[in-house]
N, CA and C atoms as a LAMMPS dump frame, in Angstrom:
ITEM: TIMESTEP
0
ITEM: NUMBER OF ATOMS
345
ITEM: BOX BOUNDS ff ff ff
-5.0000000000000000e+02 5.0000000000000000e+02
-5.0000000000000000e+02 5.0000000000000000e+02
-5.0000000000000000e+02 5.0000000000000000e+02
ITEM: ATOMS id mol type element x y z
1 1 1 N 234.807 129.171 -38.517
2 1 2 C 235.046 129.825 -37.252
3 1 3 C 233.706 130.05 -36.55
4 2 1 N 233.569 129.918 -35.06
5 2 2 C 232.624 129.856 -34.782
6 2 3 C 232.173 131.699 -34.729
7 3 1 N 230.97 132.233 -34.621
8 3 2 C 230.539 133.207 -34.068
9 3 3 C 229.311 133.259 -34.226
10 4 1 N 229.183 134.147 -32.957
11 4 2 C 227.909 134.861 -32.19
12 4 3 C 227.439 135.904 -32.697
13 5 1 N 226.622 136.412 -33.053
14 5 2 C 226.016 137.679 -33.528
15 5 3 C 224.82 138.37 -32.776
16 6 1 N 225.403 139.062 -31.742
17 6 2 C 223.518 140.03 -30.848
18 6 3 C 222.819 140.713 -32.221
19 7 1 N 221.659 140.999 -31.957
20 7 2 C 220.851 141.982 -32.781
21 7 3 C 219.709 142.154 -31.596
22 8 1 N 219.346 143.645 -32.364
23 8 2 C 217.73 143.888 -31.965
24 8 3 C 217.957 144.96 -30.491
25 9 1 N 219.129 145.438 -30.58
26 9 2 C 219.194 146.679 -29.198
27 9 3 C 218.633 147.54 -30.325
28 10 1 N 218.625 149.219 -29.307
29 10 2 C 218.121 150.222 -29.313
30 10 3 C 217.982 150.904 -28.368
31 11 1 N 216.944 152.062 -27.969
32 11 2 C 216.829 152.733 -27.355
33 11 3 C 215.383 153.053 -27.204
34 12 1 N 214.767 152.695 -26.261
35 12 2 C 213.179 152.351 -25.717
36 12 3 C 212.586 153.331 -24.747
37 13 1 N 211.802 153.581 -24.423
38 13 2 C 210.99 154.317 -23.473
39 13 3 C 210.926 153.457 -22.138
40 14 1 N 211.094 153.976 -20.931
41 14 2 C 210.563 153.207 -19.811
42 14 3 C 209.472 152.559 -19.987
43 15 1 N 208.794 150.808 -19.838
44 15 2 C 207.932 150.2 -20.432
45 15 3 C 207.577 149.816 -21.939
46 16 1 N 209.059 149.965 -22.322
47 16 2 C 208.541 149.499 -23.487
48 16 3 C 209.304 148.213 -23.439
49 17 1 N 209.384 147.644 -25.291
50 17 2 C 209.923 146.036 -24.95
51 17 3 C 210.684 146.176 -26.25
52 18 1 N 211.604 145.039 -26.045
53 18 2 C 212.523 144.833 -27.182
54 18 3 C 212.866 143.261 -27.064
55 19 1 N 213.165 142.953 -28.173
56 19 2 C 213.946 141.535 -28.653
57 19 3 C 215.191 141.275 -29.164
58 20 1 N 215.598 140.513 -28.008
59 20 2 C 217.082 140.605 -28.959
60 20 3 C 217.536 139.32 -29.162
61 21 1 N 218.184 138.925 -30.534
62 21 2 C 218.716 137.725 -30.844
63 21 3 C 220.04 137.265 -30.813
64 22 1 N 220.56 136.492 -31.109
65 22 2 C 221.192 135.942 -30.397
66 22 3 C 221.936 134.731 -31.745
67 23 1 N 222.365 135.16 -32.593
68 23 2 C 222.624 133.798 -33.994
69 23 3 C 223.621 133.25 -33.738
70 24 1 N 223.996 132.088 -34.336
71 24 2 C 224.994 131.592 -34.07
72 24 3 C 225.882 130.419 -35.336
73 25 1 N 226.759 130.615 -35.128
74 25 2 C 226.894 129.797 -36.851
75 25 3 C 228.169 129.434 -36.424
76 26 1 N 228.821 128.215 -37.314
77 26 2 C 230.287 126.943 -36.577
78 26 3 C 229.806 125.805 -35.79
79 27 1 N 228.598 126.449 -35.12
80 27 2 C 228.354 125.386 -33.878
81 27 3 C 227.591 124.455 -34.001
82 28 1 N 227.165 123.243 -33.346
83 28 2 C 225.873 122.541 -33.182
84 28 3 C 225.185 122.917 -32.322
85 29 1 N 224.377 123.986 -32.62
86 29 2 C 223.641 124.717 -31.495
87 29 3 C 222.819 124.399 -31.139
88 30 1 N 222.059 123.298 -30.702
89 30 2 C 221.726 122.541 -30.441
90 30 3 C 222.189 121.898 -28.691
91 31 1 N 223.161 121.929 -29.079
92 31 2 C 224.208 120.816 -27.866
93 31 3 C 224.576 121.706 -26.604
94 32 1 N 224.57 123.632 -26.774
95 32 2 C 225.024 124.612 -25.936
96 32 3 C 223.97 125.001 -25.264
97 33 1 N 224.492 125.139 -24.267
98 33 2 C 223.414 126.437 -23.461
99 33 3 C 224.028 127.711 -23.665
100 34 1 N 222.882 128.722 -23.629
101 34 2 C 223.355 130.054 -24.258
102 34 3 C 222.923 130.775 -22.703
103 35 1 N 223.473 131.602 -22.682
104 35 2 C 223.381 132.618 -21.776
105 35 3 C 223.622 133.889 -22.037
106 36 1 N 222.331 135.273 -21.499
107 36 2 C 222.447 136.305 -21.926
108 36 3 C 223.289 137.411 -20.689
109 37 1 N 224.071 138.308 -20.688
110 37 2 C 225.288 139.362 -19.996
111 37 3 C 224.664 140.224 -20.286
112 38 1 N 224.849 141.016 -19.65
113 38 2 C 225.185 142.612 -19.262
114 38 3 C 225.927 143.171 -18.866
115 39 1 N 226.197 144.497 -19.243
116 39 2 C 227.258 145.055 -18.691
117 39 3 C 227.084 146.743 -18.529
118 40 1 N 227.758 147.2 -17.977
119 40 2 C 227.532 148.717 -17.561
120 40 3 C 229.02 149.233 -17.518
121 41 1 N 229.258 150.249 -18.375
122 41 2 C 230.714 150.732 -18.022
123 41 3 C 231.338 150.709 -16.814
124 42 1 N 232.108 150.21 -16.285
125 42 2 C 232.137 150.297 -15.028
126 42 3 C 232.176 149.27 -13.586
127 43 1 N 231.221 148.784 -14.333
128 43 2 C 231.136 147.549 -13.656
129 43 3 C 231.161 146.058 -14.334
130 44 1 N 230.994 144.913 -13.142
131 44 2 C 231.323 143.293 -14.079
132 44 3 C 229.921 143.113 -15.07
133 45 1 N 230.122 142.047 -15.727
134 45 2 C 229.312 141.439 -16.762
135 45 3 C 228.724 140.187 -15.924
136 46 1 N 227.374 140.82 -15.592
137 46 2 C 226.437 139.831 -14.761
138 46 3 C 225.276 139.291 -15.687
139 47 1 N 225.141 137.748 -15.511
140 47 2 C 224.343 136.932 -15.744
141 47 3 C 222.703 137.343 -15.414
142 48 1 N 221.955 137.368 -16.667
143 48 2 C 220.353 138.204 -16.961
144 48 3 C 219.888 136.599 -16.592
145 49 1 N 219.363 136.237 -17.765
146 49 2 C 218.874 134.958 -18.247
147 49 3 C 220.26 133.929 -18.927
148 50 1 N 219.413 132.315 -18.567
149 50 2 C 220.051 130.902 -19.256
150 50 3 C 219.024 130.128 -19.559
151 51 1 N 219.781 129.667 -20.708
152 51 2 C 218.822 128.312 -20.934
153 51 3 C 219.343 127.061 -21.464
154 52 1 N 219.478 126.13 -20.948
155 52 2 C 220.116 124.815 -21
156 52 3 C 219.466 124.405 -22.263
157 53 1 N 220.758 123.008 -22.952
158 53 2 C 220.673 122.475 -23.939
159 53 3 C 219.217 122.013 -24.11
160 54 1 N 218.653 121.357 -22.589
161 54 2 C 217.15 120.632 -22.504
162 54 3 C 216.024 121.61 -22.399
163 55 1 N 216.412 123 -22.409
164 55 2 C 215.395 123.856 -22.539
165 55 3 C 215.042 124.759 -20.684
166 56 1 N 215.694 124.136 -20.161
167 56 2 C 215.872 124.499 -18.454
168 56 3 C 216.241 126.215 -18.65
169 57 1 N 215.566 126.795 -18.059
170 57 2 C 215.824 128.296 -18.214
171 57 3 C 215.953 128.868 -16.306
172 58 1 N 217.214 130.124 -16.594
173 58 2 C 216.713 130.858 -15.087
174 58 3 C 217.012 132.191 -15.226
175 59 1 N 216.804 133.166 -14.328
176 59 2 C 217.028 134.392 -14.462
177 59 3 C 217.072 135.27 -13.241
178 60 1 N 218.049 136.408 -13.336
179 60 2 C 218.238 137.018 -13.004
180 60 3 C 217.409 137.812 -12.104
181 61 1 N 217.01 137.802 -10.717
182 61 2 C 215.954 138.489 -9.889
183 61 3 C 216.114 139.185 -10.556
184 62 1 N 216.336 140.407 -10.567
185 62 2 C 215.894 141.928 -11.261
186 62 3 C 215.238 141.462 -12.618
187 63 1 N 215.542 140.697 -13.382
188 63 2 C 214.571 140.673 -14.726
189 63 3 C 213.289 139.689 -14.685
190 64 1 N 212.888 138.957 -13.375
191 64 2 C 211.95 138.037 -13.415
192 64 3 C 210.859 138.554 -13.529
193 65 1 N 209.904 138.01 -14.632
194 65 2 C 208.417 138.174 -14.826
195 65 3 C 208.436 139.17 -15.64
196 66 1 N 209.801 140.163 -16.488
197 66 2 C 209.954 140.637 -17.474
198 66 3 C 210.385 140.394 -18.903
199 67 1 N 211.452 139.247 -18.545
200 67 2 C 212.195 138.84 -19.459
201 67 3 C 211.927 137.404 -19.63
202 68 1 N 212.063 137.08 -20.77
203 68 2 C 211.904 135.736 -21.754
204 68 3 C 212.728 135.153 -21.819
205 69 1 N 213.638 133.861 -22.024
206 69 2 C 214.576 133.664 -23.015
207 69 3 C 214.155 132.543 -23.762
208 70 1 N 214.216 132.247 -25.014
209 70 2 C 213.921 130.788 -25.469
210 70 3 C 214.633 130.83 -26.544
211 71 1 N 214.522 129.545 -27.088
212 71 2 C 215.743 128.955 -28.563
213 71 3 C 214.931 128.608 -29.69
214 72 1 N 215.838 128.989 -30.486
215 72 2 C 215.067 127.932 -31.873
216 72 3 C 216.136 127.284 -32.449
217 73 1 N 216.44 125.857 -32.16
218 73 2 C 217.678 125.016 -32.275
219 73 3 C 217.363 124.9 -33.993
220 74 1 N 216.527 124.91 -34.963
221 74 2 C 216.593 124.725 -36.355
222 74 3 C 217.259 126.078 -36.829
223 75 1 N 216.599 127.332 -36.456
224 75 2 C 217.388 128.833 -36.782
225 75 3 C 218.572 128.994 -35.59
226 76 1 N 219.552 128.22 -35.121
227 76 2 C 220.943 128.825 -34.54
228 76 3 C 220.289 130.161 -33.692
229 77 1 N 219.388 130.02 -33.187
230 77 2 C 219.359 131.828 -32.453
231 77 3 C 218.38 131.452 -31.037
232 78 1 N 218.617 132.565 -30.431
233 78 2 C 218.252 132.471 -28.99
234 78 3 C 217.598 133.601 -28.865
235 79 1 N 216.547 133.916 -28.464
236 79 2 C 215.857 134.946 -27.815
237 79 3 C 216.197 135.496 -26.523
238 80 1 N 215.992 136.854 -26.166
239 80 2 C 215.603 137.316 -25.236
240 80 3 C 214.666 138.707 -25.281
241 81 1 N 213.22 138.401 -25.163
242 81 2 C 211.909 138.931 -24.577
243 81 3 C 212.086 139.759 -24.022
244 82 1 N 212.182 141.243 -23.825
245 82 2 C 212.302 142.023 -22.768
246 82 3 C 211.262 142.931 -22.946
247 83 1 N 210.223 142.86 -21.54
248 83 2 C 209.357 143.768 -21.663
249 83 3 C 209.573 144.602 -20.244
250 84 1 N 208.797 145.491 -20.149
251 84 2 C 208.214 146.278 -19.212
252 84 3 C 209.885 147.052 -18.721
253 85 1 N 210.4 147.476 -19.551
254 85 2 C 212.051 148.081 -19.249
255 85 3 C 211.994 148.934 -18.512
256 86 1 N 213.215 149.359 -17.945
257 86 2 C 213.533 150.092 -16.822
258 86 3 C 214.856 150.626 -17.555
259 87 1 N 215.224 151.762 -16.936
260 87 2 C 216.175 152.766 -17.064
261 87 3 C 217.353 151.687 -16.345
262 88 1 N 217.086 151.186 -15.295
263 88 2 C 217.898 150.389 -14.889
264 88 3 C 218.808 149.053 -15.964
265 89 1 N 217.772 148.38 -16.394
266 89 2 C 218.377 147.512 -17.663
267 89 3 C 218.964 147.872 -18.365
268 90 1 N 219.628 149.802 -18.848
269 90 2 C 220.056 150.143 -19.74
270 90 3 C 221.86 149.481 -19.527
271 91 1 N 222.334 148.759 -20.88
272 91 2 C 223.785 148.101 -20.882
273 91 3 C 223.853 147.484 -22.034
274 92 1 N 225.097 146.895 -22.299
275 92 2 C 225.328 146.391 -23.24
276 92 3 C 225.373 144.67 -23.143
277 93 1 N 224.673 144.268 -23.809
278 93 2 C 223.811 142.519 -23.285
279 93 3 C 224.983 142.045 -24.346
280 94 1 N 225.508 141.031 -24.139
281 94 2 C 226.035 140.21 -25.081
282 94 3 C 225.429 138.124 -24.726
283 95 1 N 225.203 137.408 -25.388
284 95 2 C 225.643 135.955 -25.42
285 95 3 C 226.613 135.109 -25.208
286 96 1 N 226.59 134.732 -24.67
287 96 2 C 227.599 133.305 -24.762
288 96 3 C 227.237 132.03 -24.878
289 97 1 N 227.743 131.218 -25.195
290 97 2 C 227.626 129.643 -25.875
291 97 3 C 228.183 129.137 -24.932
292 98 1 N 227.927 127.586 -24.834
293 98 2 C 228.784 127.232 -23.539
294 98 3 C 228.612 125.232 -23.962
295 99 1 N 229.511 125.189 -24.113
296 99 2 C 229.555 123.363 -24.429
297 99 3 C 230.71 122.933 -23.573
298 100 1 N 230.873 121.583 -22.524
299 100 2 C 231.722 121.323 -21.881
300 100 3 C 232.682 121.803 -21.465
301 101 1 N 234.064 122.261 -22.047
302 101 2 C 235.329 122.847 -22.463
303 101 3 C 234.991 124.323 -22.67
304 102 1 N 233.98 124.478 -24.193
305 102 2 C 233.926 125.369 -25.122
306 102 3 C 233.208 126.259 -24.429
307 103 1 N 233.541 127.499 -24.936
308 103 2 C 232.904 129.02 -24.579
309 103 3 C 232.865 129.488 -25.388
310 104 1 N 231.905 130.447 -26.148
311 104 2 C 232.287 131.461 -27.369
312 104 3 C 231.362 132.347 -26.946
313 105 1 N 231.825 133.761 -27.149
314 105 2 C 231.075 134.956 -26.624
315 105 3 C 230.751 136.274 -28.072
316 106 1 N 229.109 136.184 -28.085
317 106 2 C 229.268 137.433 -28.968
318 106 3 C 229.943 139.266 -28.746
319 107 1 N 229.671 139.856 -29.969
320 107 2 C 230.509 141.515 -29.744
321 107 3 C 229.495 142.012 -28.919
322 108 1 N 228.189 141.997 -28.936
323 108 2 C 227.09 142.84 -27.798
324 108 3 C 226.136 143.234 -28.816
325 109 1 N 225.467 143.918 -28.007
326 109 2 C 223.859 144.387 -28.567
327 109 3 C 223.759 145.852 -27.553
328 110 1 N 224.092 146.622 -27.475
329 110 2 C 223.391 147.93 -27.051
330 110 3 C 221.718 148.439 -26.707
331 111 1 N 221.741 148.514 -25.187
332 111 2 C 220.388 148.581 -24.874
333 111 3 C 220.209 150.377 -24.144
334 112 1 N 219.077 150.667 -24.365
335 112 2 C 219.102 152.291 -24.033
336 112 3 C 217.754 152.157 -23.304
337 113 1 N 217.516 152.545 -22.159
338 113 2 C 215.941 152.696 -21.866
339 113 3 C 215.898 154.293 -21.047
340 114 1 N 215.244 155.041 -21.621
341 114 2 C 214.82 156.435 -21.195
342 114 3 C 213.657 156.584 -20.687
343 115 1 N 213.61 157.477 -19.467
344 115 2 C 212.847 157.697 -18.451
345 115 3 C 211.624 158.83 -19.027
């Protein structure tokens, strides 16, 4: 069965940084582009960062020149870099996989940033 696994939330200081991963196991991960969500009680689940099968990455105005994303196609996992945080970024980030047809979405990662 395929699944997604976030890691690496918490709860950070304004300016601080965190990493969160992104594993993945069933798949040829390799072949997907992964993309990192957010979400806020309340509101939709908007697109942070992507990064294509060929390594093509984009992001989210509000996170540019903060946030990272990159892959390691031998370890199944995907990064996302987050520095210089804001109270604003605080949500719950999840992954998704994305191959032609296929979609698979991880449970989330919990992000906290205090002022």
């Amino acid at each position: 069965q395929v699944q997604l696994v976030e890691s690496g939330g918490g709860l950070v200081q304004a300016g601080g940084s965190l990493r969160l991963s992104c594993a993945a196991s069933g798949i040829t991960f390799s072949g997907f582009s992964i993309t990192w969500y957010r979400q806020v009680t309340g509101k939709q689940r908007d697109m942070v960062a992507t990064i294509s099968s060929g390594g093509t990455t984009d992001y989210a105005e509000s996170v540019k020149g903060r946030f990272t994303i990159s892959r390691d196609n031998a370890m199944n996992t995907v990064y996302l870099q987050m520095n210089s945080l804001k109270p604003e970024d605080t949500a719950t980030y999840y992954c998704k996989a994305n191959r032609w047809i296929n979609s698979y979405w991880g449970q989330g990662t919990q992000v906290a940033v205090s002022s």
